[in-house]
C-alpha positions in Angstrom: -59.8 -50.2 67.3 -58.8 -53.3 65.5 -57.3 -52.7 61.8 -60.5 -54.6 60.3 -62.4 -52.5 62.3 -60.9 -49.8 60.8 -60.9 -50.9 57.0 -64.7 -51.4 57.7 -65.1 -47.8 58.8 -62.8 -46.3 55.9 -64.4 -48.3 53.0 -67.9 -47.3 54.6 -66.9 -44.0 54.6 -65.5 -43.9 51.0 -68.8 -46.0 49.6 -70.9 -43.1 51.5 -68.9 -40.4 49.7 -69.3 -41.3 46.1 -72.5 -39.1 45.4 -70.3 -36.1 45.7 -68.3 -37.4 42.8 -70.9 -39.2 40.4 -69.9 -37.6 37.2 -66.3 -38.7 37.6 -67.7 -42.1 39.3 -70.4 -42.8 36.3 -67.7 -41.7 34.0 -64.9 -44.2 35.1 -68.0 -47.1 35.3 -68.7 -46.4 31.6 -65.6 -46.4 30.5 -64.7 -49.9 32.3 -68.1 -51.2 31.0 -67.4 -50.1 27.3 -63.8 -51.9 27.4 -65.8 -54.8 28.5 -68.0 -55.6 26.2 -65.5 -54.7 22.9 -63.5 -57.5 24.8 -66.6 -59.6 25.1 -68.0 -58.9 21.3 -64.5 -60.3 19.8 -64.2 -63.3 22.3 -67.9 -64.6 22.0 -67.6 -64.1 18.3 -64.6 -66.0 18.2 -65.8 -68.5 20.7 -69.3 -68.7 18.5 -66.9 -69.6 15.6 -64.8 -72.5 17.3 -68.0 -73.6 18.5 -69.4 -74.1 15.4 -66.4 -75.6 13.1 -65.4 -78.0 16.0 -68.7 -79.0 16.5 -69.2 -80.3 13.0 -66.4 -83.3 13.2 -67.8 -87.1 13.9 -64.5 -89.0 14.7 -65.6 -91.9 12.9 -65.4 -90.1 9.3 -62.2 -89.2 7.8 -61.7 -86.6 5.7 -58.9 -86.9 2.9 -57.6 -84.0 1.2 -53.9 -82.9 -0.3 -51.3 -82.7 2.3 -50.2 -79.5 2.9 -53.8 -78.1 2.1 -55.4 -75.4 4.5 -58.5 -75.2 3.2 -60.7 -77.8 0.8 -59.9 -75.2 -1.9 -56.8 -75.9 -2.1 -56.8 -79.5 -2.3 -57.3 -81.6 -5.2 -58.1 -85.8 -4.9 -58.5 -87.4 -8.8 -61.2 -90.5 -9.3 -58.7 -93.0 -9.0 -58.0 -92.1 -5.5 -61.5 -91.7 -4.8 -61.7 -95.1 -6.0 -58.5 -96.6 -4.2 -59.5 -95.2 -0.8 -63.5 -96.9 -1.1 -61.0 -100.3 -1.1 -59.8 -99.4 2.7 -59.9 -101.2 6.2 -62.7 -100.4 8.4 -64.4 -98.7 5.6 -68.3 -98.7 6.3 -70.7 -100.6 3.7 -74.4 -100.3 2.6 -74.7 -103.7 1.3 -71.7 -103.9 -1.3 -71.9 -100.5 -1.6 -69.1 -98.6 0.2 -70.4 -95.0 2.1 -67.9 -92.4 0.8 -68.3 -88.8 -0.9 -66.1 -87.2 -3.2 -66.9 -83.7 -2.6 -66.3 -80.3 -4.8 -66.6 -77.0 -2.9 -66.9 -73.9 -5.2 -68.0 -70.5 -4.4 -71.0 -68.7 -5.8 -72.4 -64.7 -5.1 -75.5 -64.3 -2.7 -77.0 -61.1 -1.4 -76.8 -60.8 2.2 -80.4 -59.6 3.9 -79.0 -57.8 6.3 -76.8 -55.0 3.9 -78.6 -55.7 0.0 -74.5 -56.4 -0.7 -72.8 -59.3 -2.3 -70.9 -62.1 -0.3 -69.1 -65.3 -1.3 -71.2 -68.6 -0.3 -70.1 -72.1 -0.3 -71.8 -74.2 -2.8 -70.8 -78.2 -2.6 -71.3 -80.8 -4.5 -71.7 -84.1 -2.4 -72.1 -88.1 -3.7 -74.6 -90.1 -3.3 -73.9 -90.9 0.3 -72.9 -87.4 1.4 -75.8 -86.5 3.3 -75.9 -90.3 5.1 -72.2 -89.0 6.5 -73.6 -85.8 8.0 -75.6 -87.6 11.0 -76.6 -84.2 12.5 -78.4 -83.1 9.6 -82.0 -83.1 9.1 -84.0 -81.9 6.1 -86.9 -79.8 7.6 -88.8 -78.6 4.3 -89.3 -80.2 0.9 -86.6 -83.5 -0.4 -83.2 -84.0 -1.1 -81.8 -83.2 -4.7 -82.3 -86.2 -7.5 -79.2 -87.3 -8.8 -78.1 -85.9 -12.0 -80.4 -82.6 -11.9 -79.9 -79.2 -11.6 -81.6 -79.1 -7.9 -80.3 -77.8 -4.9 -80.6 -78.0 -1.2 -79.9 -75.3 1.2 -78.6 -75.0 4.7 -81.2 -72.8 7.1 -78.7 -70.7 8.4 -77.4 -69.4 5.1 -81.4 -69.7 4.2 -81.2 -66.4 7.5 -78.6 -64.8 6.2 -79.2 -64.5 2.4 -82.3 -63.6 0.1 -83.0 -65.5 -3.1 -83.0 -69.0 -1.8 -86.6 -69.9 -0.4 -88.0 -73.5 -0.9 -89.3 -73.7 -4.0 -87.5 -70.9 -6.0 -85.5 -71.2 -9.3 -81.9 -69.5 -9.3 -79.2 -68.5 -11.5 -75.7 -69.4 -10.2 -73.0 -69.4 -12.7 -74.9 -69.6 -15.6 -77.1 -72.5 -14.8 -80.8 -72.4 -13.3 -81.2 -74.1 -10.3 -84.5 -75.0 -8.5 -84.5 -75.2 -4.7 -86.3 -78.3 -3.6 -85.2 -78.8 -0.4 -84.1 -76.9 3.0 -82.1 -79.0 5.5 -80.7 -77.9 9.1 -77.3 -78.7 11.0 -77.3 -76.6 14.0 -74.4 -76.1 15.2 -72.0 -77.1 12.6 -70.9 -75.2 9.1 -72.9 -77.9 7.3 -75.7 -75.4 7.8 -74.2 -72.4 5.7 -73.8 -74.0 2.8 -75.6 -75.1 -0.5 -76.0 -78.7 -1.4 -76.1 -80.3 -5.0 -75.1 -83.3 -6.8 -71.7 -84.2 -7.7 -71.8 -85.1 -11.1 -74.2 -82.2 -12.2 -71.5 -79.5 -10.4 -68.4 -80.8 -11.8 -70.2 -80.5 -15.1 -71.5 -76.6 -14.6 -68.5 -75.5 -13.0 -66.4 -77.1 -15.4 -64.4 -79.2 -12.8 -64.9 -82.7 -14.7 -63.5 -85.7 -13.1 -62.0 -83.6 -10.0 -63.0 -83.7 -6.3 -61.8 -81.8 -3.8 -61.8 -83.8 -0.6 -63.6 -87.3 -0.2 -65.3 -88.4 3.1 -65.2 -91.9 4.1 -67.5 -93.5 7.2 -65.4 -96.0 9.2 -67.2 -98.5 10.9 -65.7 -97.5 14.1 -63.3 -94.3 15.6 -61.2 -96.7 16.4 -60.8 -98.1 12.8 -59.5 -94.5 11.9 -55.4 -95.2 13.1 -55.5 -98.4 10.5 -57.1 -96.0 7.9 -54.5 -93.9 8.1 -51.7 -96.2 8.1 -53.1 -97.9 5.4 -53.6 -94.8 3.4 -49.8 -93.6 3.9 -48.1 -97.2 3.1 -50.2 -96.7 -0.3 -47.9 -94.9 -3.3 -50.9 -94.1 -5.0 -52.0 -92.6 -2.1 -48.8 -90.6 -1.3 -50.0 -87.2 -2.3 -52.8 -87.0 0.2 -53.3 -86.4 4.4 -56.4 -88.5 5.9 -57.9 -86.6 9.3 -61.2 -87.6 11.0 -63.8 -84.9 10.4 -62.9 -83.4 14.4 -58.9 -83.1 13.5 -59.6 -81.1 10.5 -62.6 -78.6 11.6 -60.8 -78.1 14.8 -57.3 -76.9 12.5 -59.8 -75.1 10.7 -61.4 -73.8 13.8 -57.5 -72.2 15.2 -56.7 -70.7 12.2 -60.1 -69.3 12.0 -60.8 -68.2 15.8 -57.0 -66.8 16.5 -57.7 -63.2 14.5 -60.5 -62.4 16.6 -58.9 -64.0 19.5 -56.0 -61.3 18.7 -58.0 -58.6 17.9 -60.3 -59.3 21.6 -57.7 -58.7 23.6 -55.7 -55.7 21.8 -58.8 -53.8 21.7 -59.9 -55.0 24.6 -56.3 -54.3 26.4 -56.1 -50.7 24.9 -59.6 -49.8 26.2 -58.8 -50.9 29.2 -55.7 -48.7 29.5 -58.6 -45.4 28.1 -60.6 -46.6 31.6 -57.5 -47.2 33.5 -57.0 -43.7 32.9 -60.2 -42.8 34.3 -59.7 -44.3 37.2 -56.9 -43.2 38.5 -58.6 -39.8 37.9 -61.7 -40.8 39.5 -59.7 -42.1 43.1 -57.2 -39.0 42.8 -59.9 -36.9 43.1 -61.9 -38.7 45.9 -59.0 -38.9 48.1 -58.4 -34.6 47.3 -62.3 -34.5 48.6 -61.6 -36.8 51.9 -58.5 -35.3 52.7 -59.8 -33.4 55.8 -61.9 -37.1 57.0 -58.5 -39.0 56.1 -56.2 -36.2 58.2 -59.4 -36.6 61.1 -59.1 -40.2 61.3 -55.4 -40.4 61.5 -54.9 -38.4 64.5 -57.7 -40.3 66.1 -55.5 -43.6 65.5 -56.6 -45.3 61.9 -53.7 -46.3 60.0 -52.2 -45.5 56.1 -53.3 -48.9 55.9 -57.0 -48.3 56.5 -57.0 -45.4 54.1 -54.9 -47.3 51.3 -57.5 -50.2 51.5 -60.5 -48.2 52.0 -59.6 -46.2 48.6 -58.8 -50.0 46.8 -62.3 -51.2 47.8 -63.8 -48.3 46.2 -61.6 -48.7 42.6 -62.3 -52.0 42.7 -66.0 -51.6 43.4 -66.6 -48.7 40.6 -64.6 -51.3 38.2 -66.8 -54.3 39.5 -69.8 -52.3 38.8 -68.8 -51.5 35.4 -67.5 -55.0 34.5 -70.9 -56.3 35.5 -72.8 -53.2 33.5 -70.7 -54.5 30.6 -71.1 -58.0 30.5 -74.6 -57.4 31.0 -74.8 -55.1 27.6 -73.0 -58.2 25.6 -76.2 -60.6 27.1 -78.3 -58.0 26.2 -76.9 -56.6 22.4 -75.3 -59.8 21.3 -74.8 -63.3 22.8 -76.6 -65.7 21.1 -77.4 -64.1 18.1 -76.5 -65.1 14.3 -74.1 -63.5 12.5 -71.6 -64.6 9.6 -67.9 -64.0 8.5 -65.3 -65.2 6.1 -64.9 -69.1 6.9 -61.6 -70.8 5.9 -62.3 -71.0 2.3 -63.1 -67.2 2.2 -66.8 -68.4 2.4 -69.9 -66.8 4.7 -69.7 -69.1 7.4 -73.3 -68.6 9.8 -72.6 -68.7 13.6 -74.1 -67.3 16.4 -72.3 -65.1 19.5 -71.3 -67.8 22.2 -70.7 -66.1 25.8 -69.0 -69.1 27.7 -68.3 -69.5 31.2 -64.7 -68.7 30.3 -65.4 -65.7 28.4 -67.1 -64.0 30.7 -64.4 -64.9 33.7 -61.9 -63.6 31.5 -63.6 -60.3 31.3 -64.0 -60.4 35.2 -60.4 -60.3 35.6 -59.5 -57.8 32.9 -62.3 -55.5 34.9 -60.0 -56.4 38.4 -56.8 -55.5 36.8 -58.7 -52.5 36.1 -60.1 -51.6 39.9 -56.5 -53.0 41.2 -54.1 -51.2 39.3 -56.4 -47.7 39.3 -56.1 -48.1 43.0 -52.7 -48.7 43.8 -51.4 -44.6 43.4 -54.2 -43.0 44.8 -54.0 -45.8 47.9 -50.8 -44.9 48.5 -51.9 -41.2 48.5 -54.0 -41.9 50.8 -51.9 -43.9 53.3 -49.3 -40.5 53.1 -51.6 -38.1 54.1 -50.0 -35.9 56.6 -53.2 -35.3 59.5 -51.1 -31.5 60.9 -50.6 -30.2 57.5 -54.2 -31.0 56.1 -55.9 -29.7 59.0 -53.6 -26.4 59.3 -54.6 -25.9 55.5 -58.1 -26.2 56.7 
């Protein structure tokens, strides 16, 4: 008989066989499924994150905020150099009127539905022009704030994940009242976490007078941004500061943001996988103890170690198959797609949903392989050693 041949029969024989061990077969499928989607939670949250900070960049806005800044918190741009950088080449116009934003981002309480706790929001004040800059935003119910009141716009997907803001309410936030007159949408991006109000009227409440934070300035082109920023670093007035389209900064902001869970995917992920590891080598140690008088018949009828060693990897790497299907399948089920929201870069609620990519879910493929492959190799080998006189005479 040809060694295919005899793989074939083995492997049959093995697959026919694991009813006599379904506790231990169930048991190592649940534990390889459970590693799986832990590993899957982290990456699709982390994934759902990059999505969603990268995916709020134009390349034809620049962003300008201090060097050496991580997050708009941080960074500090006076009125002068708001005014200096209005004056630059490329710079997009509305008639005479140039289309930038200086920007203040300050953080306000908000109850969070899903717990009745309290979380940090972002709450920006934006210029005339600053919703003009955001083309992917759209408001969907009620206006946009009047200049120089104390009115607000919110993002939908802060509106989901905190209580207190509906269209049409009046809130207290830092002392002032607000009135809500206005809910806008950005899927997609982290323009749609946040609270919207005019510039002048925040600096004022907040007590921030005459300071911005960041300033956003539409080009009339991408390709106007490299004479921006030459421009903008030849100018000693202008020294202080680091221009970066919108997609260079939200994707910085999107790898200092997405490498925790990144890090914390794979070492959970990783140490679960060594818990189902374990279970596996228990699971094919004990099936080739139960086929130890059909391994010792086949060899004196003339199958190979080799059948028997690949005949017992099949079956590992089917029971870890099976359970890296049964796992990805509970992270479509429990998780992908839904909304969620964690500490952004400026220690803000940032609103995202669960992303499962193509990647993702290849990734957790392999990690389920490793698992079949290396809780194979032993027992294979066990297998492939079995002595046919001696486990027959103990018969």
């Amino acid at each position: 008989m040809s060694l295919l041949k005899q793989i074939g029969a083995v492997t049959a024989l093995n697959v026919r066989s694991i009813p006599r061990r379904a506790a231990m077969s169930v048991a190592s499928v649940v534990a390889v499924a459970l590693a799986i989607t832990v590993l899957l939670f982290f990456l699709a949250l982390s994934n759902g994150l990059r999505r969603t900070v990268e995916g709020s960049g134009a390349q034809d806005v620049a962003i300008v905020i201090r060097e050496g800044s991580n997050a708009e918190l941080n960074s500090v741009v006076t009125r002068d150099q708001l005014n200096i950088l209005a004056t630059g080449p490329g710079v997009a116009r509305q008639g005479a009127r140039p289309v930038v934003s200086g920007e203040l981002l300050v953080i306000v309480d908000g109850i969070k539905r899903s717990t009745g706790t309290k979380a940090n929001m972002p709450f920006r004040g934006i210029g005339p022009e600053g919703l003009s800059l955001r083309r992917s935003v759209r408001i969907t119910q009620g206006r946009m704030f009047r200049p120089g009141t104390n009115e607000i716009i919110v993002g939908a997907g802060l509106l989901r994940e905190f209580a207190g803001f509906e269209f049409g309410k009046a809130i207290r936030l830092r002392g002032g009242t607000w009135q809500v007159v206005g809910v806008f949408e950005a899927p997609g991006t982290v323009f749609d976490s946040e609270l919207w109000a005019d510039i002048a009227v925040t600096q004022s409440l907040f007590n921030r007078p005459n300071v911005y934070q960041t300033m956003r300035v539409q080009l009339t082109s991408a390709q106007d941004m490299p004479a921006f920023k030459a421009w903008a670093r030849g100018d000693p007035r202008l020294n202080q500061l680091e221009v970066l389209s919108e997609r260079e900064y939200y994707a910085r902001q999107a790898s200092q943001s997405t490498a925790q869970f990144t890090f914390i995917a794979w070492a959970l992920g990783i140490t679960m996988a060594i818990g189902a590891l374990a279970g596996a080598l228990n699971t094919m140690y004990a099936s080739v103890a139960a086929r130890s008088t059909e391994i010792a018949t086949l060899r004196i009828i003339g199958f190979s170690g080799y059948a028997a060693f690949v005949g017992t990897m099949v079956e590992a790497l089917a029971l870890s198959v099976l359970g890296g299907l049964l796992g990805i399948g509970l992270a479509f089920a429990a998780f992908n797609g839904r909304t969620t929201s964690t500490l952004g870069a400026g220690f803000t609620q940032l609103v995202f949903k669960f992303d499962l990519s193509a990647a993702t879910v290849a990734s957790a493929i392999v990690l389920a392989l490793v698992i079949g492959l290396v809780g194979g190799v032993l027992p294979g080998v066990r297998a492939a050693r079995q002595r046919p006189q001696l486990e027959l005479a103990a018969q």
